[in-house]
C-alpha angles and dihedrals in degrees: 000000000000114000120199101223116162133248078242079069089068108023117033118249109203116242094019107081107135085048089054094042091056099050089037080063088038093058095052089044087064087046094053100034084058093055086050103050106034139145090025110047123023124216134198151150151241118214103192124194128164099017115149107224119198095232088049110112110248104253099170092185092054095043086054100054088043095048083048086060093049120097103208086034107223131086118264109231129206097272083063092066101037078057079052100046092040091052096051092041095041100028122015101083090152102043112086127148095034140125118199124207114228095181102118085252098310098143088054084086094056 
């Protein structure tokens, strides 16, 4: 099982509480979950940010303060995440209970 919780699940993102209550208890859901399912079933997470989706609005100011607060600065793109979900899913027999973070190093200016 592979969750898509939100790197506002980790770090708070002002005027969106209820948002970053509900992946915060996402994000436990995938730890315990893990604990209750195991060994049998695995179960992570994904943890986007910064990922340029194609029905997002362009805000180019916006898109220009989150990309400066960006360590490899550049926007991650679905297929980014699809890289992260495969791996966890094909290759990672020994990961379960975590949530990685696929945000081009966002969280990093925490």
């Amino acid at each position: 099982i592979v969750n898509m919780v939100d790197i506002h699940g980790i770090r708070p993102l002002q005027g969106y509480a209820a948002y970053g209550a509900a992946k915060a208890g996402l994000l436990m859901l995938t730890q315990v979950l893990a604990r209750e399912l195991g060994p049998a079933v695995r179960v992570n997470g994904i943890a986007p940010g910064a990922i340029l989706w194609p029905e997002m609005p362009a805000n180019h100011a916006m898109h220009a303060e989150i990309l400066a607060k960006t360590a490899l600065k550049r926007e991650g793109s679905p297929a980014d995440i699809a890289k992260a979900v495969l791996f966890l899913v094909r290759d990672a027999d020994y990961i379960t209970g975590q949530v990685i973070p696929v945000d081009g190093g966002r969280l990093l200016n925490h």
